[in-house]
Backbone as a ProteinNet text record, in pm:
[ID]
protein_1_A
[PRIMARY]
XXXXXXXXXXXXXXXXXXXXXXXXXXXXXXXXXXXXXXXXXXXXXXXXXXXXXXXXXXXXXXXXXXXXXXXXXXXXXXXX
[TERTIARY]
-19652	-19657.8	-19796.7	-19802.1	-19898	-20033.7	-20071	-20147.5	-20187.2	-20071.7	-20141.3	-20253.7	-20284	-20406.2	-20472.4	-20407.7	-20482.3	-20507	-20431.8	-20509.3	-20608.1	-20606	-20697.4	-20839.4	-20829.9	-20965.7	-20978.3	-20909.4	-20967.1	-21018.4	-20987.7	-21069.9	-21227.6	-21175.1	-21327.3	-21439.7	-21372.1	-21464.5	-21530.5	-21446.9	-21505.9	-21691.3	-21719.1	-21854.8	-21860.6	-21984.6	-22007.4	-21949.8	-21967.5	-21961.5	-21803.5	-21767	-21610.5	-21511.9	-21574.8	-21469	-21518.3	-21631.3	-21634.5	-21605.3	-21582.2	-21460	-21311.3	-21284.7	-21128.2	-21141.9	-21174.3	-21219.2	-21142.8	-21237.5	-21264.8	-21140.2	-21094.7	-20941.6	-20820.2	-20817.1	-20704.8	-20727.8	-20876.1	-20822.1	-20780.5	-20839	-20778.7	-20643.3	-20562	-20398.2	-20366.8	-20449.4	-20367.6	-20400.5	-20512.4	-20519.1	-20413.7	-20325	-20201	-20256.4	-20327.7	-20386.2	-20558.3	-20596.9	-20726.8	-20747.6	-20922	-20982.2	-20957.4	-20909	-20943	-21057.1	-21094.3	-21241	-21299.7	-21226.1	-21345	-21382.1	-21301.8	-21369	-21419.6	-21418.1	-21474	-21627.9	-21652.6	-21766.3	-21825.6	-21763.6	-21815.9	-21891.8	-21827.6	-21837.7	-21994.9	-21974.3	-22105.7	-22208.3	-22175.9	-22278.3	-22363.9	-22275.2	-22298.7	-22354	-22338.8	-22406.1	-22527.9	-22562.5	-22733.8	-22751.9	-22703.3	-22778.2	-22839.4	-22717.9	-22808	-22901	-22885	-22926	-23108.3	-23123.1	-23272.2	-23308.3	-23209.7	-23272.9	-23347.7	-23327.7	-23356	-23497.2	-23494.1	-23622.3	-23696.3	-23668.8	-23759.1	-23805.4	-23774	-23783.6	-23703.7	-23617.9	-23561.2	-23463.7	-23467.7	-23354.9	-23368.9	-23334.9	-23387.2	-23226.3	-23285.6	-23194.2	-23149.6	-23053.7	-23036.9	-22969.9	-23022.2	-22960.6	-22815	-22735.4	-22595.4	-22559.7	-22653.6	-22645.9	-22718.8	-22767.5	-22825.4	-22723.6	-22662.7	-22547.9	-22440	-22386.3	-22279.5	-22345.5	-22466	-22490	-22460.7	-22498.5	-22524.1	-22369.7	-22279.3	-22112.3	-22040.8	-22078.5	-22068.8	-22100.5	-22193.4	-22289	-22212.8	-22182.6	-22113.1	-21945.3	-21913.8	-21731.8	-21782.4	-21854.3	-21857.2	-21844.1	-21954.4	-22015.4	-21880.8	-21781.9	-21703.2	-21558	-21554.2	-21447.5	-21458	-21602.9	-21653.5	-21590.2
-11386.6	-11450.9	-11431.7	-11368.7	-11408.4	-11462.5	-11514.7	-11606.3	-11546.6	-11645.4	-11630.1	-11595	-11484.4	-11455.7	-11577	-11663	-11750	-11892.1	-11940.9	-11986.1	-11940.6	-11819.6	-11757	-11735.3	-11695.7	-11718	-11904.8	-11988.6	-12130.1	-12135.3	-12142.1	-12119.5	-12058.8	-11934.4	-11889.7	-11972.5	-12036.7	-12085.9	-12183.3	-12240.5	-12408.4	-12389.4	-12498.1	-12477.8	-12431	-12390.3	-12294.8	-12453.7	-12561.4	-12665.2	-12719.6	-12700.3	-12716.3	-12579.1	-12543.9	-12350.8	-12413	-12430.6	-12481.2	-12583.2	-12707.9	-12779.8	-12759.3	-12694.3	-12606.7	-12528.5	-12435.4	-12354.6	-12411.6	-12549.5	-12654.9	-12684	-12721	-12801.8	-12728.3	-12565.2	-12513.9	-12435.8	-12438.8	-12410.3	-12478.2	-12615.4	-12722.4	-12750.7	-12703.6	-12678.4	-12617.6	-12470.1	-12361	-12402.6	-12492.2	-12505.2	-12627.2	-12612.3	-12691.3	-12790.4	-12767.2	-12923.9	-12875	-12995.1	-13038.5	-12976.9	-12934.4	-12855.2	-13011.3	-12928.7	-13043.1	-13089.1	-13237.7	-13306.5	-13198.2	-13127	-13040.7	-12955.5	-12853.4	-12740.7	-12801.3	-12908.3	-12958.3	-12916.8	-12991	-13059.3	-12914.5	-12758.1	-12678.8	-12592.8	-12559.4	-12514	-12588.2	-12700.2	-12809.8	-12771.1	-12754.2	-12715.8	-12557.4	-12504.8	-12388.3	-12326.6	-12411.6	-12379.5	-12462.5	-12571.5	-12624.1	-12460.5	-12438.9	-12341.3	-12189.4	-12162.8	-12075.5	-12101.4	-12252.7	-12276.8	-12311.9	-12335	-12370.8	-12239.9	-12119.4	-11958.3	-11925.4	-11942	-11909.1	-12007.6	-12155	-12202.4	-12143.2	-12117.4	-12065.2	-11910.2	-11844.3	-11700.6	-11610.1	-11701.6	-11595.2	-11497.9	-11459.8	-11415.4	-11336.4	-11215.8	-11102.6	-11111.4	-11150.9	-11196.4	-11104	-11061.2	-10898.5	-10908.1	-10868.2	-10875.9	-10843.9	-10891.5	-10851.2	-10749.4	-10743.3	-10575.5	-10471.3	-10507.4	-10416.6	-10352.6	-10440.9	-10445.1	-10326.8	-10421.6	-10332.3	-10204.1	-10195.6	-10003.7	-9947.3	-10037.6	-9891.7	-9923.5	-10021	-10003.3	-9899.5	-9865.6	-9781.4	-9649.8	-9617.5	-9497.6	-9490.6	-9563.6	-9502.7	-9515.1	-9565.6	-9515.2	-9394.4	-9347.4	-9246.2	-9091.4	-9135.9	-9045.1	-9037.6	-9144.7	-9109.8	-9046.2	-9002.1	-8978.4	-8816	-8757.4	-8649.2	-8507.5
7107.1	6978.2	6919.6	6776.2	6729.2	6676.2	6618.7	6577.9	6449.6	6342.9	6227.2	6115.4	6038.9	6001.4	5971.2	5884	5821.5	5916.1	6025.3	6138.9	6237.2	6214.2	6304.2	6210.9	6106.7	5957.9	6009.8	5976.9	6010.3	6142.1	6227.3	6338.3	6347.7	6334	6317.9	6253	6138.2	6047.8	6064.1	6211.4	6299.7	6313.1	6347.7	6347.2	6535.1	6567.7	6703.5	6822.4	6764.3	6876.7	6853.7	6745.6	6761.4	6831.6	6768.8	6859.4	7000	7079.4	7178.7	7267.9	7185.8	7239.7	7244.6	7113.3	7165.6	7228.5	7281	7378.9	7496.8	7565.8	7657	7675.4	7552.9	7596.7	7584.2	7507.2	7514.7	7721.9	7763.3	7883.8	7988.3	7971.9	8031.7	8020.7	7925.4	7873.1	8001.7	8048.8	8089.9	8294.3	8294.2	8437.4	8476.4	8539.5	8624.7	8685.1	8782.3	8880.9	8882.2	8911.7	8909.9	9057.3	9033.7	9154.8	9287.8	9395.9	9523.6	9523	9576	9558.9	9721	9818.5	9875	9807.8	9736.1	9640.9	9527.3	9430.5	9363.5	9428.3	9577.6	9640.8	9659	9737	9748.9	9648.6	9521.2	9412	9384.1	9347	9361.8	9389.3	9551.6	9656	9595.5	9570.9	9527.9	9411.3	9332	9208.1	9208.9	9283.6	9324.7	9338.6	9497.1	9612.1	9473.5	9383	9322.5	9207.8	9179.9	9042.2	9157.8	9220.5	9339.6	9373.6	9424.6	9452	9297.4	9228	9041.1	9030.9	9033.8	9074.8	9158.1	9282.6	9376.9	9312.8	9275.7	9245.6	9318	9452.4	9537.8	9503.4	9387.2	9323.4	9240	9202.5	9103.4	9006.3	8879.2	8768.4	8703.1	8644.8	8582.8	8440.8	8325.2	8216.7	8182.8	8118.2	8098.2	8059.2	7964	7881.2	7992.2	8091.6	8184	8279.4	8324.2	8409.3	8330.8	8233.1	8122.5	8123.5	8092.6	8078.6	8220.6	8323.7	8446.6	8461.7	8509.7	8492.8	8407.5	8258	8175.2	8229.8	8250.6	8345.1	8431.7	8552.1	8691	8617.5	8535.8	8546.5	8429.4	8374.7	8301.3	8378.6	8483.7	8627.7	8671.5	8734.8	8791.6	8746.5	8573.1	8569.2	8531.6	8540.5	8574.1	8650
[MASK]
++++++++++++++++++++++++++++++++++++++++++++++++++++++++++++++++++++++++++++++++

């Protein structure tokens, strides 16, 4: 199905923090059950452990657009 031109022009036209709460809640629509409170707890755990490697410096950070080019580059290379 679709999506109407002219609902889809209104949308766009939301301000950046409303498109982002629909965002929020049309994916909350599409997830069925709520994360288990252990993976809740691991996930948790896990996003400290890298959000503290990034404090510490232990961690070499890599731009998105950096990434996207050399991905671009090696499937280019590989279809060679």
């Amino acid at each position: 199905m679709a999506i109407r031109p002219e609902l889809r022009n209104e949308l766009f036209n939301l301000s950046p923090e409303e498109r982002q709460m629909l965002a929020e809640e049309l994916y909350e629509s599409l997830v069925d059950d709520p994360l288990e409170p252990e993976w809740e707890k691991a996930w948790s755990q896990e996003i400290t452990q890298r959000v503290q490697e990034i404090v510490d410096g232990s961690v070499v950070l890599v731009d998105v657009d950096e990434v996207h080019a050399e991905l671009r580059a090696e499937l280019h290379d590989s279809t060679r």
